[in-house]
Residue frames as qw, qx, qy, qz and C-alpha x, y, z in Angstrom:
[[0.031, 0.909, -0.068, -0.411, -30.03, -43.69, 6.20],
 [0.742, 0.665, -0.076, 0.036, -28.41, -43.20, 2.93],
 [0.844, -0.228, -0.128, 0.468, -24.62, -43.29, 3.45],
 [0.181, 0.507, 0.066, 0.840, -23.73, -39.98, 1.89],
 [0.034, -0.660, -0.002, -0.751, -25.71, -38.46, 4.01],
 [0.702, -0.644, -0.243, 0.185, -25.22, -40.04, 7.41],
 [0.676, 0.109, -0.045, 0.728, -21.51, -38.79, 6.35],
 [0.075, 0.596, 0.107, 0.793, -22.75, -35.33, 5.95],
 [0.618, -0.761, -0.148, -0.128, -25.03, -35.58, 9.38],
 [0.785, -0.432, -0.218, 0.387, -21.45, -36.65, 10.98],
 [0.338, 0.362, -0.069, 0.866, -19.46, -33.62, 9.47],
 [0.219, -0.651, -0.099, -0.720, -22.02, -31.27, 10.65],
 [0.580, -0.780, -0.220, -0.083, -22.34, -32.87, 14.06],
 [0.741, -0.234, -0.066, 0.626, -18.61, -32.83, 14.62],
 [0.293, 0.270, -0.081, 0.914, -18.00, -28.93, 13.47],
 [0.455, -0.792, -0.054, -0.404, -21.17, -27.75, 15.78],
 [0.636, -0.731, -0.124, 0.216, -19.68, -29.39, 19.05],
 [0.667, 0.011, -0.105, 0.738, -16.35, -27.59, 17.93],
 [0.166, -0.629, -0.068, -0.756, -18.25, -24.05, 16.89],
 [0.633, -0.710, -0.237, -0.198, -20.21, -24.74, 20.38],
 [0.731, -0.117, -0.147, 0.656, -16.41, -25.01, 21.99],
 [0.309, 0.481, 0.266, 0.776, -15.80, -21.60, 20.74],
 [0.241, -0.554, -0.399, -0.690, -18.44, -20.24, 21.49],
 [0.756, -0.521, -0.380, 0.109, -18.46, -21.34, 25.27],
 [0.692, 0.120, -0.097, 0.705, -15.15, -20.16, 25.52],
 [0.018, -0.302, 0.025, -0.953, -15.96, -16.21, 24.82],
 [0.122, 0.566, 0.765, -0.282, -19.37, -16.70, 25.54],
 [0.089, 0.358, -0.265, -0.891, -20.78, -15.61, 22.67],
 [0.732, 0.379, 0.478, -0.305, -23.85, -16.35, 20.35],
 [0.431, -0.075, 0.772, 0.461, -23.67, -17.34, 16.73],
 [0.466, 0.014, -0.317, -0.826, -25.88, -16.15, 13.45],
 [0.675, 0.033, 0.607, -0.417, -28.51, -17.96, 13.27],
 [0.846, 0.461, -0.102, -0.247, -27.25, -19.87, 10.16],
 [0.975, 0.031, -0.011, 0.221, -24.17, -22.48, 9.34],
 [0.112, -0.924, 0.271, 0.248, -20.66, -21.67, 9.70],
 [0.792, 0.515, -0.307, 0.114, -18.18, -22.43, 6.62],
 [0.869, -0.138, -0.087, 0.468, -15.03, -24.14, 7.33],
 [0.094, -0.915, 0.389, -0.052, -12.32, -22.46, 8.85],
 [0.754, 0.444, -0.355, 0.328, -8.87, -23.49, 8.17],
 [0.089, 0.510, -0.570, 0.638, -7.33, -22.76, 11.94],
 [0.380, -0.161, -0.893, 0.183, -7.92, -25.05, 15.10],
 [0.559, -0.644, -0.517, 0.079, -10.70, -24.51, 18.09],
 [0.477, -0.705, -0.071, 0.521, -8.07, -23.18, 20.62],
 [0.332, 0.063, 0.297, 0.893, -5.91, -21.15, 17.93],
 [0.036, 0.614, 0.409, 0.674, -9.28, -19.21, 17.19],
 [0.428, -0.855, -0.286, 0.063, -10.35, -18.50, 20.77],
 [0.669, -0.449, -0.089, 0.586, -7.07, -17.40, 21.53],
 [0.412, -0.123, 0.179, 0.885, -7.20, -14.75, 18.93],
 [0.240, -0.597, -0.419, -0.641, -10.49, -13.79, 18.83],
 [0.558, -0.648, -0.350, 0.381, -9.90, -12.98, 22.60],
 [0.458, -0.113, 0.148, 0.869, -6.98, -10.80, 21.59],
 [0.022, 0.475, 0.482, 0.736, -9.09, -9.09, 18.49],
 [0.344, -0.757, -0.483, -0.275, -12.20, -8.43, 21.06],
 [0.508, -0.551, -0.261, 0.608, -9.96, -6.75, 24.18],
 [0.374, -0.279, 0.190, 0.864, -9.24, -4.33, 21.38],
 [0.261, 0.713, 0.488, -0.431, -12.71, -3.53, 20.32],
 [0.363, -0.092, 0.552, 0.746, -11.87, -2.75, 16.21],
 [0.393, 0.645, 0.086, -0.649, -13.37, -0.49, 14.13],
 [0.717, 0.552, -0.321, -0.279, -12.01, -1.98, 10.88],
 [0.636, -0.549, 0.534, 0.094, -10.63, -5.01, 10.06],
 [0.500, 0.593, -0.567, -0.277, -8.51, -6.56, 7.12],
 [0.775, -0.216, 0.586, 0.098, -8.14, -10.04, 6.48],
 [0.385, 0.606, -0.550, -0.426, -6.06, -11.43, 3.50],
 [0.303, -0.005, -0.939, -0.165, -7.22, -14.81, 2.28],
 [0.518, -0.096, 0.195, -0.827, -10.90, -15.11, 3.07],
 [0.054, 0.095, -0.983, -0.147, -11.46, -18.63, 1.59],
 [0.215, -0.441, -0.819, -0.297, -14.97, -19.41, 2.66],
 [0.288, -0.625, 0.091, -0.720, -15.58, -16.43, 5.11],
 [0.660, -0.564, -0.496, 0.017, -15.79, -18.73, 8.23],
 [0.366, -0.209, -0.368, 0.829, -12.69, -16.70, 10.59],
 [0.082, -0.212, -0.160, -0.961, -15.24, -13.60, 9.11],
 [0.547, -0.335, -0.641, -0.421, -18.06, -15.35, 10.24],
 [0.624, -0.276, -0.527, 0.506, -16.27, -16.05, 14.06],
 [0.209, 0.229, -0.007, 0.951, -15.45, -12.25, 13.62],
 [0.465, -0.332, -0.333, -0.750, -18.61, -11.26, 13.56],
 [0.688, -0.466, -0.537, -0.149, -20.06, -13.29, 16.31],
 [0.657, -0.238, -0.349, 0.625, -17.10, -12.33, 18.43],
 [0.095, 0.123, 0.071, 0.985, -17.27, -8.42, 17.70],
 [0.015, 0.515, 0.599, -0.613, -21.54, -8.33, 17.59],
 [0.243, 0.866, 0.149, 0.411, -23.46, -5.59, 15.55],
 [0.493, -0.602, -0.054, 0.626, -20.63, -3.06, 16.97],
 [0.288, 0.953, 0.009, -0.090, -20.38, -0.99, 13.65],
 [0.676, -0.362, 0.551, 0.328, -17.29, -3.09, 12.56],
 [0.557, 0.665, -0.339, -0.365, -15.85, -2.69, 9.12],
 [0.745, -0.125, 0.638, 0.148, -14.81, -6.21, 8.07],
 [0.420, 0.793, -0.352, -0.267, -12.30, -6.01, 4.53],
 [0.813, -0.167, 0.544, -0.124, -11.56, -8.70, 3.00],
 [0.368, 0.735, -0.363, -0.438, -9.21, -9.45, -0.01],
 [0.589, -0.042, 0.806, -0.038, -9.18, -12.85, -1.95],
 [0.287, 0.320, -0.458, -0.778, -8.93, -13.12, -6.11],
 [0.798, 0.246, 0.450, -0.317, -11.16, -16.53, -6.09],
 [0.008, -0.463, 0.571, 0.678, -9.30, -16.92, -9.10],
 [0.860, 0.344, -0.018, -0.375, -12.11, -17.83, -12.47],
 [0.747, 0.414, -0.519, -0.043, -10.95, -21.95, -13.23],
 [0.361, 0.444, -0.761, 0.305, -9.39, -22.81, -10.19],
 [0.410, -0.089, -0.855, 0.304, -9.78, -24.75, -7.12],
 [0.017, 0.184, 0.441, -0.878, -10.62, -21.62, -5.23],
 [0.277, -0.187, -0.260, -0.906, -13.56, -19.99, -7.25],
 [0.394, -0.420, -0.755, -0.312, -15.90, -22.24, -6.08],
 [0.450, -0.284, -0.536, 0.656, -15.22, -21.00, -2.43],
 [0.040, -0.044, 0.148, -0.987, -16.17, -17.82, -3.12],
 [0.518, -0.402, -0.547, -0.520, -19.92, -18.81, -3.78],
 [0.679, -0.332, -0.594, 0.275, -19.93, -19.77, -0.52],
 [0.454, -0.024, -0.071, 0.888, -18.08, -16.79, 0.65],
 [0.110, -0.115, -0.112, -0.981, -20.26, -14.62, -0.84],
 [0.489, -0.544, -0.263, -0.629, -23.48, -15.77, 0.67],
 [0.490, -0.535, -0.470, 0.502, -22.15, -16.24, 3.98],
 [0.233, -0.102, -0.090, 0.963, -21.21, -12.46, 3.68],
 [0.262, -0.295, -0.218, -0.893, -24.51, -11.35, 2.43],
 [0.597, -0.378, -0.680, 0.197, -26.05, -13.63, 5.72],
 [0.615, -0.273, -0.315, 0.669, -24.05, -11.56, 7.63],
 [0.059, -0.296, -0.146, -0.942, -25.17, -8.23, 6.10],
 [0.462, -0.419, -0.382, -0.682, -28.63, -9.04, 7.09],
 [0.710, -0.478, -0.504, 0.118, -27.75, -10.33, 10.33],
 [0.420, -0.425, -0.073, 0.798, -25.40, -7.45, 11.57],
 [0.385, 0.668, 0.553, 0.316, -26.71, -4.52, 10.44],
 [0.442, -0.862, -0.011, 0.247, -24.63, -2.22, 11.63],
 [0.570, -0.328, 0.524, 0.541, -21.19, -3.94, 10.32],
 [0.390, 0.732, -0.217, -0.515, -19.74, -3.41, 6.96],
 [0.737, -0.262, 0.556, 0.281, -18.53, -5.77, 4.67],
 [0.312, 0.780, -0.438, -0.319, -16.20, -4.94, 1.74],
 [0.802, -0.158, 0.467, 0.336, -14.52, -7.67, -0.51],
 [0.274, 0.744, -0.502, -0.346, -11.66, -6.71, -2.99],
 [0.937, 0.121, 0.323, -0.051, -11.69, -9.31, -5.38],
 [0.412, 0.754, -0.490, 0.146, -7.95, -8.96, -6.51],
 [0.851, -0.221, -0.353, 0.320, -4.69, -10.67, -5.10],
 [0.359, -0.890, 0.012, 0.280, -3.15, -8.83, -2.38],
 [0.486, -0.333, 0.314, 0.745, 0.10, -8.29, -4.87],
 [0.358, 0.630, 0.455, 0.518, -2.03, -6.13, -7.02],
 [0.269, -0.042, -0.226, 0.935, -1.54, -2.50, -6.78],
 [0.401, -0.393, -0.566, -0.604, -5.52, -2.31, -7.93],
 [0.620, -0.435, -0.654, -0.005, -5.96, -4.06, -4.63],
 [0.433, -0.258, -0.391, 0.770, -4.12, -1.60, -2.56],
 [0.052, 0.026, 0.070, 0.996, -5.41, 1.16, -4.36],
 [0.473, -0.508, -0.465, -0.549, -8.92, 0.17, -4.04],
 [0.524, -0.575, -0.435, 0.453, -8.55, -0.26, -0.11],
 [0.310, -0.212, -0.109, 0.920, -7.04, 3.15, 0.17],
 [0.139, -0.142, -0.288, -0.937, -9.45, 4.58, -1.61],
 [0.570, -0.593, -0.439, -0.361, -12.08, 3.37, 0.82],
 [0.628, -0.324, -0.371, 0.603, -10.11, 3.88, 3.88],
 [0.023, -0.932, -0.021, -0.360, -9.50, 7.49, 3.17],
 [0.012, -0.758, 0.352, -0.550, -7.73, 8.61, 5.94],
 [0.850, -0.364, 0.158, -0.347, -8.74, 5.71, 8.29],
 [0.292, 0.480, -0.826, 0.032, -6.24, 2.75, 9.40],
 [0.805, -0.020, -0.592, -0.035, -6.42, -1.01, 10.06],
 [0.301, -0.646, 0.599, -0.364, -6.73, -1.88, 13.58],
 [0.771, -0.292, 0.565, -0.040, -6.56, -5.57, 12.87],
 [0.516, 0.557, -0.568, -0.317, -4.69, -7.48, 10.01],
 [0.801, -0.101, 0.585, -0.080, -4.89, -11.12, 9.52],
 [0.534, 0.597, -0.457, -0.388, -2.79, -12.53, 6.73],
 [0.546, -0.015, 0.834, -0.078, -3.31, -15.96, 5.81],
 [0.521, 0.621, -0.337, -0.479, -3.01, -15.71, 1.64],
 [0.756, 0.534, -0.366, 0.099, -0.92, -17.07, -0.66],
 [0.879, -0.464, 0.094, 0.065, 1.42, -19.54, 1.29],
 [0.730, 0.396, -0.059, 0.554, 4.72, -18.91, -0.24],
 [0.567, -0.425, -0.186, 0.680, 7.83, -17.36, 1.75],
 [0.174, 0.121, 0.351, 0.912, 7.52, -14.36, -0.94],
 [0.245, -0.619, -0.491, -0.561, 4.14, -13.63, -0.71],
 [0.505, -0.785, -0.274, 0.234, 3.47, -13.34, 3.31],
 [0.583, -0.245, -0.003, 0.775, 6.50, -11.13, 3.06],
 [0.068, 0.220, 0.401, 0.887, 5.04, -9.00, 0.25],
 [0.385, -0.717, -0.574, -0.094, 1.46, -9.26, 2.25],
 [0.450, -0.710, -0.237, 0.486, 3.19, -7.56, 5.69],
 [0.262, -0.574, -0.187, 0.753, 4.70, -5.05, 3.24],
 [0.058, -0.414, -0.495, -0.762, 2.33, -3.67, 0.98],
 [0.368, -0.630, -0.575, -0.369, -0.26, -4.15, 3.91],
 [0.556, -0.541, -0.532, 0.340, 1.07, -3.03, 7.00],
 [0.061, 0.133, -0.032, 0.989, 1.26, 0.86, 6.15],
 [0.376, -0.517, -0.408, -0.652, -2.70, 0.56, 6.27],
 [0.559, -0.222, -0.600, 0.527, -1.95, -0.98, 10.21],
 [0.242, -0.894, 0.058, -0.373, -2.70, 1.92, 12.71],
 [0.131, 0.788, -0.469, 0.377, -0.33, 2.44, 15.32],
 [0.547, -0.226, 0.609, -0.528, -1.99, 0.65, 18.25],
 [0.846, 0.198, -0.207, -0.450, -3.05, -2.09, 15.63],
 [0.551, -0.304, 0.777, 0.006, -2.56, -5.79, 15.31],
 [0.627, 0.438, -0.485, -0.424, -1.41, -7.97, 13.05],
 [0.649, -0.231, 0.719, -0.095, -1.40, -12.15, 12.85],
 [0.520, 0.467, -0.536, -0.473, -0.35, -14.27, 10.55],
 [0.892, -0.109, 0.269, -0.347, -1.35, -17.91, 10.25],
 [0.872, 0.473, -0.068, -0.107, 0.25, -21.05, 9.55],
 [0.001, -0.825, 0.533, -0.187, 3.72, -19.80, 10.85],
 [0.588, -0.335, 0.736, -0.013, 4.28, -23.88, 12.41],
 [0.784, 0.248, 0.568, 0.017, 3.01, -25.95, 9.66],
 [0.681, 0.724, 0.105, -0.012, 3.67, -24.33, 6.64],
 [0.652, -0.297, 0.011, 0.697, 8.00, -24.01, 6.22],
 [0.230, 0.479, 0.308, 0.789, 7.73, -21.28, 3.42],
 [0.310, -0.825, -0.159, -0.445, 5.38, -18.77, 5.88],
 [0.762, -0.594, -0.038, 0.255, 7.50, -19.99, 9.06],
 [0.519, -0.179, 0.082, 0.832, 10.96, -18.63, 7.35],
 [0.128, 0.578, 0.292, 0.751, 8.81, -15.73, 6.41],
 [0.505, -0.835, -0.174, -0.129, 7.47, -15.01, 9.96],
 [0.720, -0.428, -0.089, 0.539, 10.99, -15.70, 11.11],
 [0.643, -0.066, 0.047, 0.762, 12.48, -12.75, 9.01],
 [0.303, -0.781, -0.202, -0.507, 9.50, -10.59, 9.68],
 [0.684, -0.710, -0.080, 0.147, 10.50, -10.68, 13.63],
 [0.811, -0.060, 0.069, 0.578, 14.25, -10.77, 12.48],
 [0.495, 0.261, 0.226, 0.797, 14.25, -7.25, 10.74],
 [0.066, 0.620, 0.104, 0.775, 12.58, -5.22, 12.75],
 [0.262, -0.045, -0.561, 0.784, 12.82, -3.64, 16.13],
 [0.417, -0.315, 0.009, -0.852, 9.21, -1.54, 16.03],
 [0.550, -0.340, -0.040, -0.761, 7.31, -4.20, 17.21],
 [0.501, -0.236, 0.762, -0.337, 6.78, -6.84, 20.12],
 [0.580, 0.246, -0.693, -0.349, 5.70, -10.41, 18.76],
 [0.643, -0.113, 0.512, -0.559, 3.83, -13.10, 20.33],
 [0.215, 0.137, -0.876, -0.410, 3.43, -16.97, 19.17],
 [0.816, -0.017, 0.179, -0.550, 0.07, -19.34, 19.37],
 [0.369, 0.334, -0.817, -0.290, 0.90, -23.25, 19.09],
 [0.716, -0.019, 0.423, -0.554, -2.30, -24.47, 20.18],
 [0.029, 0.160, -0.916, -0.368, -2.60, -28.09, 18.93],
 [0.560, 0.385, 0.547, -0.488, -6.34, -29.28, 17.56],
 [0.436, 0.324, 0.754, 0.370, -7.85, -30.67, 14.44],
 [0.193, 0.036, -0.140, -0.970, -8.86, -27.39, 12.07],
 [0.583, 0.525, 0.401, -0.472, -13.14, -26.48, 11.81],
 [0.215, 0.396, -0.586, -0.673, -12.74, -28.31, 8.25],
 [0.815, 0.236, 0.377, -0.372, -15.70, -30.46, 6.51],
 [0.370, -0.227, 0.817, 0.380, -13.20, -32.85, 4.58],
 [0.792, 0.363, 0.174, -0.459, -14.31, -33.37, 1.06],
 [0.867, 0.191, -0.459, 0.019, -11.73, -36.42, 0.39],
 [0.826, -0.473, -0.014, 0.307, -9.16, -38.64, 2.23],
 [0.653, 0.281, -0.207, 0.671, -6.47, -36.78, 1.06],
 [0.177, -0.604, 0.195, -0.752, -7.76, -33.52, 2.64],
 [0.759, -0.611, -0.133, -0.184, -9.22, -36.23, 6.07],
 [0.901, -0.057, -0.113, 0.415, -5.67, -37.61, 6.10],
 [0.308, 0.388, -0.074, 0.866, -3.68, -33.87, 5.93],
 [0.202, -0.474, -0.179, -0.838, -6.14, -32.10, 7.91],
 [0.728, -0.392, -0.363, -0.429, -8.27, -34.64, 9.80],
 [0.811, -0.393, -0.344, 0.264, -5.86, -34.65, 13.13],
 [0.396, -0.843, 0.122, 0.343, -4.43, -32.63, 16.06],
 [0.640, 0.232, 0.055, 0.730, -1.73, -30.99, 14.55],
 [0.367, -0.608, -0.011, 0.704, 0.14, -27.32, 15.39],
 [0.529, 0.768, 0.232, 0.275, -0.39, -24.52, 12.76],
 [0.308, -0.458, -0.107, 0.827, 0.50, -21.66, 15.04],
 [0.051, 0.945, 0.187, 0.265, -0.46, -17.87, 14.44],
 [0.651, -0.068, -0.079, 0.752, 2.05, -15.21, 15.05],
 [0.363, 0.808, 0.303, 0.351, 1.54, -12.05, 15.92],
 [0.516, 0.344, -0.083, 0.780, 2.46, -8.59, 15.65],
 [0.172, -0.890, -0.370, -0.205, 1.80, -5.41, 18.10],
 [0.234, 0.620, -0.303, 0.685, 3.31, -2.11, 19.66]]
């Protein structure tokens, strides 16, 4: 076998038996096509796609979509249930990211044709555009977010500016989680002074340790990435 592509056979067997983890877990089926890397560990996802499903959503918002896999989990975990799934990520044209979105975008149109029930909406803006707010609102109408998942832009300034630009769209009874809250310091002293400054709502940590559902495409990302380590997820709820 060529080497390249025993390399590739070994990615792919090593994120199925993790998806298949998952998936055992809820007991739940999968599309019937690949799932893109997800940036968040095995036990960190069950543990909030448990949460998400007790609470049966009608719409959900995620900020930072990267390759659509947590959208992808979503979806398997949720079902055709007539789920709105909103999703905001600028892919920016030239950088690192854009390529992701290719990806992105044909897992999402997978998912159209495999749920046919659900919705999926992507606002191709960063979440500090007012464009981006105003184009959600203006598909929301009157409707509100009963899950939020921010896991953007990684800077103590931005998750801050994420939870308030985004958490008026929040219903009452909603949840919110943000990712990243152990590993990253800049999102940890932002989670810390999200909990610190307000009194509305109860809070809740995740510090599952496991290796993230990532298909490494060098050693620098096998060597960062490629071992048990503690993101943590953090969330919010009334």
């Amino acid at each position: 076998m060529i080497p390249g592509r025993y390399v590739k056979l070994q990615k792919y067997l090593i994120m199925n038996k993790r998806i298949k983890y998952i998936t055992e877990k809820l007991r739940i089926d999968c599309p019937n096509f690949e799932c893109p890397d997800v940036g968040q560990t095995p036990l960190e996802i069950v543990h909030t796609l448990e949460k998400i499903r007790r609470r049966r959503p009608k719409i959900i918002l995620e900020i930072g979509s990267a390759r659509g896999g947590f959208i992808y989990l979503l979806s398997a975990a949720l079902g055709n249930s007539g789920t709105t799934f909103i999703t905001i990520d600028p892919y920016i044209t030239g950088s690192k990211y854009e390529k992701q979105f290719y990806t992105y975008e044909d897992t999402i149109n997978k998912l159209r044709h495999f749920y046919l029930k659900n919705n999926y909406l992507h606002i191709r803006r960063k979440s500090t555009s007012k464009k981006a707010r105003e184009d959600l609102k203006e598909y929301l109408g009157n409707r509100k977010v009963d899950f939020l998942f921010i896991d953007g832009d990684h800077t103590c300034k931005s998750v801050l500016n994420d939870w308030k630009n985004y958490n008026y769209f929040l219903d009452k009874n909603g949840l919110a989680a943000f990712h990243d809250i152990i590993a990253y310091e800049e999102v940890n002293k932002a989670w810390k002074k999200i909990i610190l400054g307000q009194n509305i709502y109860q809070h809740e940590e995740c510090k599952k340790k496991g290796v993230p559902l990532l298909t490494f495409v060098d050693n620098k990302d096998k060597k960062k990435f490629g071992q048990s380590m503690i993101l943590g997820v953090g969330y919010l709820y009334k």
